[in-house]
C-alpha positions in Angstrom: 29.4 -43.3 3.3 27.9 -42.5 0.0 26.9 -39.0 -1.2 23.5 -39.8 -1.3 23.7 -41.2 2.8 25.5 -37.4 3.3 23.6 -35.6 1.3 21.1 -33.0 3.4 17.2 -33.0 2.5 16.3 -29.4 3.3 13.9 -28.2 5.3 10.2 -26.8 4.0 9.6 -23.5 3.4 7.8 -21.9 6.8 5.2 -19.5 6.1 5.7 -16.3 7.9 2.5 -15.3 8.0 -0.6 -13.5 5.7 0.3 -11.5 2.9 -1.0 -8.1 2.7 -2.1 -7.3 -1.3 -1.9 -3.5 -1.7 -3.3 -1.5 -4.9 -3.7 2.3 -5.0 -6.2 3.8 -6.2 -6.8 5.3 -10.0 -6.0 8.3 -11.4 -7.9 11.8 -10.0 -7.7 15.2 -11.4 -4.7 15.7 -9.2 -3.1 12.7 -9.1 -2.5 13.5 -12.8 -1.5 17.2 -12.5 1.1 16.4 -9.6 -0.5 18.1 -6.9 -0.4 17.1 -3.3 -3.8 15.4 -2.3 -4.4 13.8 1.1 -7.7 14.3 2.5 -9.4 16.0 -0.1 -12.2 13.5 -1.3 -11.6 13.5 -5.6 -13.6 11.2 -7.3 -11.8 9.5 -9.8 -11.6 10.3 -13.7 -12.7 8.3 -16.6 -8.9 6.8 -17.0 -9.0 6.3 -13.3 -12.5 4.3 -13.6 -10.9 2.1 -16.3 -7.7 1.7 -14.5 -9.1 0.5 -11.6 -11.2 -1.9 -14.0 -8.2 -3.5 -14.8 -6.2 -4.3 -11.6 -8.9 -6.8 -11.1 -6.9 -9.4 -13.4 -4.5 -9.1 -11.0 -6.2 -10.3 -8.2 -8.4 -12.2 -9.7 -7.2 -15.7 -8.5 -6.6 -14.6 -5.3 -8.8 -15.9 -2.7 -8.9 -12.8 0.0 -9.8 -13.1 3.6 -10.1 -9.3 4.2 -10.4 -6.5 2.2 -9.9 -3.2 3.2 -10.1 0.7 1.8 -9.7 3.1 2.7 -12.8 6.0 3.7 -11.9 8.5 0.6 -14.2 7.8 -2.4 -11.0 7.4 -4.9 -10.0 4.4 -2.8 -13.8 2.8 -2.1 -14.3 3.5 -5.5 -11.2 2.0 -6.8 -12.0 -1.6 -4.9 -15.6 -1.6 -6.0 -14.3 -1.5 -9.9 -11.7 -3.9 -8.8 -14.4 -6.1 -7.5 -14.6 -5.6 -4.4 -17.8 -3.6 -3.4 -18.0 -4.7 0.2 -14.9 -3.7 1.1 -14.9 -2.6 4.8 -13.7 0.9 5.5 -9.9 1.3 7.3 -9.8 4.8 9.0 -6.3 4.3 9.5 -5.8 4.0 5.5 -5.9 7.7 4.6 -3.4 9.8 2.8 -0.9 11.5 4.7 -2.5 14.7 5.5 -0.4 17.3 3.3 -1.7 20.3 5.2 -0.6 23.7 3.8 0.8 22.3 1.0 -2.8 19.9 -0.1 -3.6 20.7 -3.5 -0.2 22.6 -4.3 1.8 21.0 -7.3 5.0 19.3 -6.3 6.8 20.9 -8.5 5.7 24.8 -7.4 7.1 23.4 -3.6 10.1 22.2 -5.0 10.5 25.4 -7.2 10.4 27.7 -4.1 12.8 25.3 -2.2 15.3 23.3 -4.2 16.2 21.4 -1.8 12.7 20.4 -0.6 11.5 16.1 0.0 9.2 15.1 1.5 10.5 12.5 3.1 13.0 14.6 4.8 11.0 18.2 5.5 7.8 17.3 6.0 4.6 19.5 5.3 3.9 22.4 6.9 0.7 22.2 9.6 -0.2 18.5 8.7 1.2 15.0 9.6 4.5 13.9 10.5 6.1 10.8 9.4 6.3 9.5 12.2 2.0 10.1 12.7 1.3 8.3 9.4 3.6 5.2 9.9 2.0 5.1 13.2 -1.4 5.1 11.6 0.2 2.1 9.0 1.5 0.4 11.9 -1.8 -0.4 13.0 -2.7 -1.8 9.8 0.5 -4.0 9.6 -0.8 -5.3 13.1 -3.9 -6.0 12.0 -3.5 -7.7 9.0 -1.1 -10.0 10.5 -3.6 -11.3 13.0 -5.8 -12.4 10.9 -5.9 -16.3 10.7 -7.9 -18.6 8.5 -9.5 -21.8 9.7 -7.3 -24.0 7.8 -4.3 -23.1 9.2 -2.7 -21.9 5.6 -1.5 -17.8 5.7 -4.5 -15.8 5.0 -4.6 -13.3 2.2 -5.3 -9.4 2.9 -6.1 -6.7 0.3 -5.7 -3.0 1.0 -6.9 -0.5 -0.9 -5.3 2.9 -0.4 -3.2 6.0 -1.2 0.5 6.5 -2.8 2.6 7.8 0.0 0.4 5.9 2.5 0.9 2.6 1.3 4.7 3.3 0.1 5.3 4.5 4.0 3.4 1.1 4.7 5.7 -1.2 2.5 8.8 0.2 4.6 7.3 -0.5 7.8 5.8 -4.5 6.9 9.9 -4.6 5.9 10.4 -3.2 9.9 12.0 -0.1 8.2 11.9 3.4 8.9 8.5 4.9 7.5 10.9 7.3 5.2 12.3 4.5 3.6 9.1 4.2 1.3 11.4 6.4 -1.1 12.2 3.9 -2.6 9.1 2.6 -3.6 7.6 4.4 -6.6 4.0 3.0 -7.1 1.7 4.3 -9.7 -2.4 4.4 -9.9 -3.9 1.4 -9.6 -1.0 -0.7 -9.4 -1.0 -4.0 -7.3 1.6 -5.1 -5.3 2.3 -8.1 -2.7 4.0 -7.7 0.7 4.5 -11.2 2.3 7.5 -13.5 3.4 10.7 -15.2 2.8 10.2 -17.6 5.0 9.7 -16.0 8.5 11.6 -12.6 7.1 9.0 -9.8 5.6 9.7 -9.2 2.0 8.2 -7.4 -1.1 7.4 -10.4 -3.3 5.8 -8.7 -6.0 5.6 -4.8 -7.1 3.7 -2.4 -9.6 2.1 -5.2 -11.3 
């Protein structure tokens, strides 16, 4: 038998499903300063305004199915720069609520406790890990029921917070909600969660 009679043809690639497009909002007041800021509503600053200008080359030939924000103004905000000024509002897509420790610098907490993440302690009288990857739980369902007419994998863009959509990212991966460590993302950076074939993957981050 020759190797072309032996030889495997392989398989096509088998969509797992939509991708979900994130992008954090721009720059605040306090996003810049390092202070903890979950439900307080900031508006965003002038470098925030123009940051969230420019993510919109980014998605710009990207034909989205659904976009989300979420409620807080530096988010809506953010995807109506973007482009996207009919964005429907996510409850679930808030911040993690930082309770006694919203609007404290990171750096004062983690003066007063060395030893202090986030990831590990917790806040003090506000969310638990556990409550906020519950909350992006939801949204992972969500955006992986939608379906487009067509039949081809349907794309999603969130708009949303830091540690929200970080927590997010581990659990589209099926990871622990602390895992989103790992996953530094700066204002107004865009980033795509979708598949390797039928296996969730991060296929594009912090552009």
């Amino acid at each position: 038998m020759s190797q072309s009679q032996t030889e495997i043809t392989p398989a096509p690639p088998v969509p797992g499903g939509p991708k979900l497009w994130l992008l954090r909002h721009g720059e605040t007041e306090w996003s810049r300063s390092g202070q903890y800021t979950g439900l307080t509503d900031l508006p965003l600053t002038e470098v925030g305004e123009a940051q969230a200008r420019s993510a919109r080359a980014a998605l710009s030939d990207v034909e989205l199915d659904l976009v989300l924000t979420s409620p807080l103004q530096r988010a809506h905000v953010t995807a109506t720069l973007a482009g996207f000024p009919e964005a429907e509002v996510e409850p679930n897509a808030v911040e993690w609520d930082y309770g006694d420790y919203e609007g404290i610098n990171s750096g004062v907490v983690r003066a007063q406790n060395p030893g202090y993440l986030i990831w590990d302690n917790g806040v003090p009288n506000g969310e638990t890990l556990e409550q906020v990857s519950a909350r992006a739980d939801k949204i992972v369902a969500r955006v992986r029921a939608v379906q487009r007419a067509d039949g081809e994998p349907a794309n999603v863009l969130l708009v949303a917070h830091g540690h929200f959509l970080r927590i997010l990212t581990a659990r589209w991966l099926g990871l622990p909600g602390g895992e989103g460590r790992h996953f530094v993302l700066g204002t107004a950076k865009v980033c795509t969660l979708g598949w390797d074939k039928k296996t969730p993957a991060v296929e594009q981050w912090g552009l």
